[in-house]
N, C-alpha and C positions, 0 to 999 in steps of 0.2 A: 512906750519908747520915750514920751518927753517926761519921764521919768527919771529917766537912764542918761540921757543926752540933750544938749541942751541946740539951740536955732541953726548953730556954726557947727553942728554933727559932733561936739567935744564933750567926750562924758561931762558927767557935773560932777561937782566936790562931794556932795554928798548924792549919788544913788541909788535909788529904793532896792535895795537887794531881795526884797520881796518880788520887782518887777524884773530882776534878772532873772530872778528862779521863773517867774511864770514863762518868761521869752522862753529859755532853755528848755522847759517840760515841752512846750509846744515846737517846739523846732526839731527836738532831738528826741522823742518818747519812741522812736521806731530806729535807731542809727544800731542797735546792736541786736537786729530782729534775726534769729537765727535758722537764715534759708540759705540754701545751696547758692554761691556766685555762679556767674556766668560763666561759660568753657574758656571765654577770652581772659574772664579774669583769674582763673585759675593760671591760665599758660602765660600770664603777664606775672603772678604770683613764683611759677616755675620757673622763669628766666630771670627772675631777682634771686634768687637761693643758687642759680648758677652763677650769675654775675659776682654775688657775694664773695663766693668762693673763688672767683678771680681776683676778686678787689684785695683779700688773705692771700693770696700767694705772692702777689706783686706790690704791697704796702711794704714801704721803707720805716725802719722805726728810729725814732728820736735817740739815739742812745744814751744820750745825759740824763734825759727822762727814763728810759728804761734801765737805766742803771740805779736811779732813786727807786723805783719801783722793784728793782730786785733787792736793794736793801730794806723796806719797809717790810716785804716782802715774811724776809728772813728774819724778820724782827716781830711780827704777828703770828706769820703760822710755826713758829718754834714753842710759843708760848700756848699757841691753839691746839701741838699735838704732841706737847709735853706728857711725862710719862705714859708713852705707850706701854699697853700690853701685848703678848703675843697675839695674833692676829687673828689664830684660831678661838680665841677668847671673846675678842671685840666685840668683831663682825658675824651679825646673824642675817642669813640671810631670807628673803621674801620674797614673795612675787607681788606685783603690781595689778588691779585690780584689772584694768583694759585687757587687750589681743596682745599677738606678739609679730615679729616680722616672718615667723611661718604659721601663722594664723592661728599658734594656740591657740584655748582659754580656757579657763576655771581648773581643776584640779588634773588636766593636760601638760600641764606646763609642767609637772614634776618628772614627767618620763622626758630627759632631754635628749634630744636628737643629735647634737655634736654638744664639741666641751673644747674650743680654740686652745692649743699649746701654748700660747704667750698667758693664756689663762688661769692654765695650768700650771705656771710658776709660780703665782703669788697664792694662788687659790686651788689645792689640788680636790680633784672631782672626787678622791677618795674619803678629803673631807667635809668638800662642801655639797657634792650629788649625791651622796648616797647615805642611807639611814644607820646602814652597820655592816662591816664585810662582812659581817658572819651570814649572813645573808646569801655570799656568792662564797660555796662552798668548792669551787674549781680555782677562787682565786679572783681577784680585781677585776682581771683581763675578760671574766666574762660575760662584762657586763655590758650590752648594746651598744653604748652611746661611742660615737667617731669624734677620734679626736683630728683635729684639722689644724693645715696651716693655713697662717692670714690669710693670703690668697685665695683660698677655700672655704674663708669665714661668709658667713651669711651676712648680708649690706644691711643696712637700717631702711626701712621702706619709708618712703616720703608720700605722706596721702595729706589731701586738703579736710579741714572740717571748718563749720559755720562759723562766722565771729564777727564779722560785719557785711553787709552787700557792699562796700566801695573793694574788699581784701579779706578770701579767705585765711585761715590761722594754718599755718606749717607746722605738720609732726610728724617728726620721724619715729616713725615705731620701732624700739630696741629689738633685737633674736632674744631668744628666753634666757639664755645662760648669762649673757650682760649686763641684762634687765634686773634678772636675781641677784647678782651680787653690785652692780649698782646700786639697789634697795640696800642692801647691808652695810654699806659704806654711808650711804645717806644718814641714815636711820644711827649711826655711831656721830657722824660729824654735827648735823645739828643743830642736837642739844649742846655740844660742846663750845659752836660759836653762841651761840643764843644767850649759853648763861653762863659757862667754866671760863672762858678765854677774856680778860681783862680790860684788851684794846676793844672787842668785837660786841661786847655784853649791854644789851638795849642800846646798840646801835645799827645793828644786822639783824633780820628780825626774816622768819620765815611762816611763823602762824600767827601774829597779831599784826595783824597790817594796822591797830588803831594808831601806835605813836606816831606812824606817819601820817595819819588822818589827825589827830592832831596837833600837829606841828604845821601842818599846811592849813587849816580854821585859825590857828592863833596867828601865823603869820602875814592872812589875808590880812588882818588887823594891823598890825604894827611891822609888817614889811620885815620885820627880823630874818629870815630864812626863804630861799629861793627853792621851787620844786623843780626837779630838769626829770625827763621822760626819756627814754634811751629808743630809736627806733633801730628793728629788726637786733634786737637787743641779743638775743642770745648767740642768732648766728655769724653775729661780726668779734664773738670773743674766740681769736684763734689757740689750736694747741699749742702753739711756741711760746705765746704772753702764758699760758697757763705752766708750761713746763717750767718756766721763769720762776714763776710764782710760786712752786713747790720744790722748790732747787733746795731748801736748808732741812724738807724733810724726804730723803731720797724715797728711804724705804716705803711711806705711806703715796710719794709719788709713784711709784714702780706699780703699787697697789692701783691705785685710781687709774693708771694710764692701761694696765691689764684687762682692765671691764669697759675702756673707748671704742667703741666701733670705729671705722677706721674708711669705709666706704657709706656711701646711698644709693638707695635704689632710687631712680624718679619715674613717676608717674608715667611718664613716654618710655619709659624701657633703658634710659642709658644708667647704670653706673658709672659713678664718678668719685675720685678720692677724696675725702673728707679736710681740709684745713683749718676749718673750725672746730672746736673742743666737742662740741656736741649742741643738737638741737632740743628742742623742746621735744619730750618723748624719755629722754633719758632722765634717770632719777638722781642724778649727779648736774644737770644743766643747772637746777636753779641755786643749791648753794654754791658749787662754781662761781656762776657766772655773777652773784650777789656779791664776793667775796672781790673778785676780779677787778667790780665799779669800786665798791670800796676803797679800796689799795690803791686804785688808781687815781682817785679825787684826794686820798691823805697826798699823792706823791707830786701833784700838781700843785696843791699848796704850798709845800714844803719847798719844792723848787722856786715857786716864786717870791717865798719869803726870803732864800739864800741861805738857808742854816743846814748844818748836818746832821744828817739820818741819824736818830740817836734814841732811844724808847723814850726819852723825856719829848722829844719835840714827835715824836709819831702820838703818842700821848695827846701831846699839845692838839695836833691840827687834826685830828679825828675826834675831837670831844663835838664840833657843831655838824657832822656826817654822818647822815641816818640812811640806812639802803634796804628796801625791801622789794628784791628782784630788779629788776628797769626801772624801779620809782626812786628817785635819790632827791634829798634835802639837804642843802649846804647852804652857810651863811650869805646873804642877799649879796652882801659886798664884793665877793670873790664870784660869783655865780655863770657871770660874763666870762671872763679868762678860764675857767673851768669847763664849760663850754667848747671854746673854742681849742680847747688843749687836747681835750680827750678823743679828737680825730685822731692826735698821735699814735693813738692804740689802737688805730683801725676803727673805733665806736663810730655812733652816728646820734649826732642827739636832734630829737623831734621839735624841733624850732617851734610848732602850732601848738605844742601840748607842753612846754617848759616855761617858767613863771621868776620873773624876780623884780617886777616895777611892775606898780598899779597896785590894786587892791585884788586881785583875784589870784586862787591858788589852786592846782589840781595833784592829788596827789593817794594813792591805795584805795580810789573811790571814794573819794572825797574833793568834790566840787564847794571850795569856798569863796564868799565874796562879801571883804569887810568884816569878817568874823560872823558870817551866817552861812550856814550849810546851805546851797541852792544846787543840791545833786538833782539830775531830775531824777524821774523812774523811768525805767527802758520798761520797754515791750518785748517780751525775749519770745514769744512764739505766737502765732497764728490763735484768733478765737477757735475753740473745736467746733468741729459740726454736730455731735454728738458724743455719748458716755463710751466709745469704745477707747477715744482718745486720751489714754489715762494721764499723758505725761500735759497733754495741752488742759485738762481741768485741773490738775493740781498747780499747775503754773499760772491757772485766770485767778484761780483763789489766791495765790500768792498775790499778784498782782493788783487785785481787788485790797487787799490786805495793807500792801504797800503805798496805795493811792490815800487809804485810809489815814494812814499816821504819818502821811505828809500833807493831814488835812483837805485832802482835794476830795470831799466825801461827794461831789456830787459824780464823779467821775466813776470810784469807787462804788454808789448804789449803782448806778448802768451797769458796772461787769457785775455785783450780785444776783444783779436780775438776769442776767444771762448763764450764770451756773446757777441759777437754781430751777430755772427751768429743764436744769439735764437732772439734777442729782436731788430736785424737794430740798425744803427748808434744812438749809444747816445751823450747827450750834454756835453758842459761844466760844471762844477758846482765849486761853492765855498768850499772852507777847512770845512767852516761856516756849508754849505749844507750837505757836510758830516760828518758832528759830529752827525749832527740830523740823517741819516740815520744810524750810528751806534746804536744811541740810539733805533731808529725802530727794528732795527735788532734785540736788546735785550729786545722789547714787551713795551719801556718807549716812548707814543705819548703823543706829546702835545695834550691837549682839546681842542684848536682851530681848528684840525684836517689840519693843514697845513702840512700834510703827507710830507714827504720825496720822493723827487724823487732820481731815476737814473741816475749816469753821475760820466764821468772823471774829476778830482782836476788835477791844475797845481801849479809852483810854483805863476803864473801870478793871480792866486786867482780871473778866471773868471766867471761870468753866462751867460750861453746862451740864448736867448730869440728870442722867432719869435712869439712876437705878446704883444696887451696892453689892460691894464685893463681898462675899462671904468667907472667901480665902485669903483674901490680904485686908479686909476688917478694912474698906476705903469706898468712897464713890467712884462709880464708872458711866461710863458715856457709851450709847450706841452708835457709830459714828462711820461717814464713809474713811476708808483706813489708804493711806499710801503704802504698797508694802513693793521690796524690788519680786522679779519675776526670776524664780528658780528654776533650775532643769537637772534632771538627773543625772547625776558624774559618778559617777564609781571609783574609787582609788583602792587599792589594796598593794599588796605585797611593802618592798622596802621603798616606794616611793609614798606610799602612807604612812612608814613608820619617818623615813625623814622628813616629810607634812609635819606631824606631831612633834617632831623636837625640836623645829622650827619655830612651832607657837607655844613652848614651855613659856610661861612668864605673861605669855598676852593676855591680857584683861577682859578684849574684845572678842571673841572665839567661840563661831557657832557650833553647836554639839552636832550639827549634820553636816562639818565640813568636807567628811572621807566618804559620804553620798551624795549629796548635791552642790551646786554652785549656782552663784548670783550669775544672771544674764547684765553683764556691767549696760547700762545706759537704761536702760528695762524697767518700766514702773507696771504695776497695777493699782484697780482700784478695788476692795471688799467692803464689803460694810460690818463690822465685827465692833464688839465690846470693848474699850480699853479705860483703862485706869484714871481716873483725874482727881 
């Protein structure tokens, strides 16, 4: 601490940022430990998602500012969904790897149980639910699935999951047919913001959280850029700012607003109408709602610089605004009135987690301070008691792993020696090796099924190997193996053959998909041979 701060309790000029990272490792190693909260905190958790939903229906909006915002608006996503194709072209649709809000999963979800009429407009079940009419030799009409009005639409279910003890994480879980063609809307937009669209391109960013990790390292340093953090970020983006928002492209609006769920289920039993665009759960929240902060940080600047909307000046004041989800970067100087503007839009910005004076920056998991990384490492689950617990030993190894190459190796031999007394000596493995078993850990296997093994990373970036391939001519490793937990699913008729045209083109595509499925969240552990 008298490192950090000096007699009179006032940081000092220069700060051992070594001694911040050590404070923070020990303060915070257990703040995202992922256990059930409490019944109170959940039902304090549920009357904010109501409350929310009050605060949208009754929020006045600025309309000098929302009229900047529906012309930038009109000035980004024209360009974002410039030559379109027909629809049926685009849009391929998927399913999501979780449950659904009637409890699908795994190759379930292709027999749909209803198909909503407003769904049916932009998206007809003939071409997007079913594999081939030739299939239904009576005609369309004989095919099960009910079509329904709104009214009769299945709600989005509201269930708590783990994410810190102070506040579990809100998901509303989509019905299958929303869920579906959400994925195909998603899965088209994208890449289009990410890399085709001009104003949007490496500054909206949806799989490389790094630019915003470092732009928040370099700015701890040199103050250039402010981090702001958005609380209850997705559910305070209403459908009306978003209908706004896609006013210059009707037809692709008509689209997106078709696959909105439109009620929730809560956990106590009431339904309640929706005023928000959608919660965390739907495959359209996070470019949404990314696109949304965006738009709205170009249109606060621009109003307060006093110039007109014009592609040169939207140009202009989105060149320093980087948005990946709730995490936004904008020039230090502005970063206050930004702030305080974006209440206008009904947002809420997280005062304890938004950064634009001093030396520390937080921003896509990235904890900077003075330009050094002092992230700590969380403790994301309970030590196991034994090898049955597959997902808590591949997570001590991870963690062991983690403590490692942020140096804290005395830490790191402690959790070795407590997995290797469940699993005997493991190997060496690559940095390489462990990226992929992170990924395992968070349910993302490659289709090759080159599962992830177990083992310790050094800096020497080695793999162990006792023994060789004779079939792909390479060293292999005997190794405990991460692999997810299958179950038997059968699909046939034309919901298997729409399966299959579905994944024409995928890369990723297990040959046993029309027999089994992933148990999503589900790990094991084998001990088998693999490749190094």
């Amino acid at each position: 601490m008298e490192r950090i701060f000096g007699p009179d309790g006032v940081l000092l000029t220069k700060a051992d940022p070594d001694c911040v990272f050590a404070i923070r490792q020990i303060c915070l190693f257990a703040k995202k430990l992922k256990l059930p909260c409490t019944r109170a905190r959940e039902k304090a958790a549920e009357s904010a998602f109501v409350q929310c939903e009050n605060d949208l229906r009754s929020h006045d909006s600025d309309y000098k500012l929302a009229d900047i915002f529906y012309r930038v608006s009109g000035i980004i996503w024209s360009d974002l969904v410039s030559g379109d194709e027909d629809p049926y072209n685009q849009f391929i649709p998927r399913h999501g790897p979780g449950t659904t809000a009637e409890g699908l999963r795994g190759n379930a979800k292709y027999a749909f149980p209803s198909w909503p009429l407003r769904l049916e407009r932009s998206f007809p079940f003939s071409e997007f639910g079913i594999g081939s009419i030739s299939n239904f030799p009576d005609g369309f009409e004989s095919h099960p699935v009910r079509m329904v009005i709104t009214r009769d639409e299945t709600p989005v279910r509201v269930v708590f999951v783990p994410k810190t003890q102070k506040t579990p994480r809100v998901i509303a879980i989509e019905p299958v047919c929303m869920q579906y063609i959400q994925q195909a809307i998603a899965a088209w937009l994208i890449p289009r913001i990410e890399h085709r669209c001009s104003y949007t391109s490496g500054h909206v960013n949806f799989r490389d959280q790094g630019i915003n990790a470092k732009l928040a390292l370099q700015s701890s340093r040199d103050g250039d850029k402010a981090t702001i953090d958005m609380s209850e970020a997705s559910d305070r983006v209403s459908s009306r700012l978003i209908w706004s928002m896609l006013a210059s492209t009707p037809e692709f609006r008509r689209q997106v607003f078709a696959c909105r769920s439109t009620r929730a289920s809560l956990p106590n039993g009431i339904t309640l109408p929706l005023r928000k665009f959608a919660s965390m759960g739907s495959a359209l929240c996070f470019p949404i709602e990314s696109m949304a902060f965006y738009i709205a940080v170009i249109s606060i600047l621009i109003q307060k610089a006093g110039v007109r909307v014009t592609p040169v000046s939207v140009r202009k004041y989105s060149c320093g605004v980087y948005v990946y989800g709730d995490d936004i970067v904008v020039p230090a100087d502005v970063a206050p009135s930004i702030c305080e503007t974006l209440s206008a839009f009904a947002f809420k910005v997280n005062s304890h987690k938004s950064f634009w004076i001093g030396k520390f920056r937080e921003s896509c998991g990235m904890d900077a301070f003075d330009g050094v990384d002092v992230t700590p490492v969380y403790v994301r689950r309970k030590i196991p008691a034994d090898r049955t617990d597959s997902h808590g030993i591949a997570s001590l190894v991870s963690l062991a792993n983690q403590f490692y190459l942020k140096g804290l190796w005395g830490t790191c031999r402690y959790l070795r020696e407590i997995a290797e007394k469940l699993l005997g000596e493991l190997p060496a493995m690559s940095i390489g090796s462990f990226r992929l078993l992170e990924r395992a850990i968070e349910g993302r296997f490659v289709a090759t099924r080159q599962y992830a093994g177990l083992g310790w990373v050094s800096f020497s970036n080695g793999e162990s190997a006792n023994g060789w391939s004779k079939q792909y001519q390479c060293l292999k490793s005997r190794r405990w193996v991460v692999r997810p937990v299958r179950r038997r699913d059968q699909l046939a008729g034309d919901a298997a053959l729409l399966k299959c045209f579905n994944l024409i083109g995928n890369p990723d595509v297990d040959t046993n998909h029309l027999s089994e499925s992933v148990r999503f969240g589900n790990l094991a552990l084998k001990r088998q041979w693999i490749l190094v």
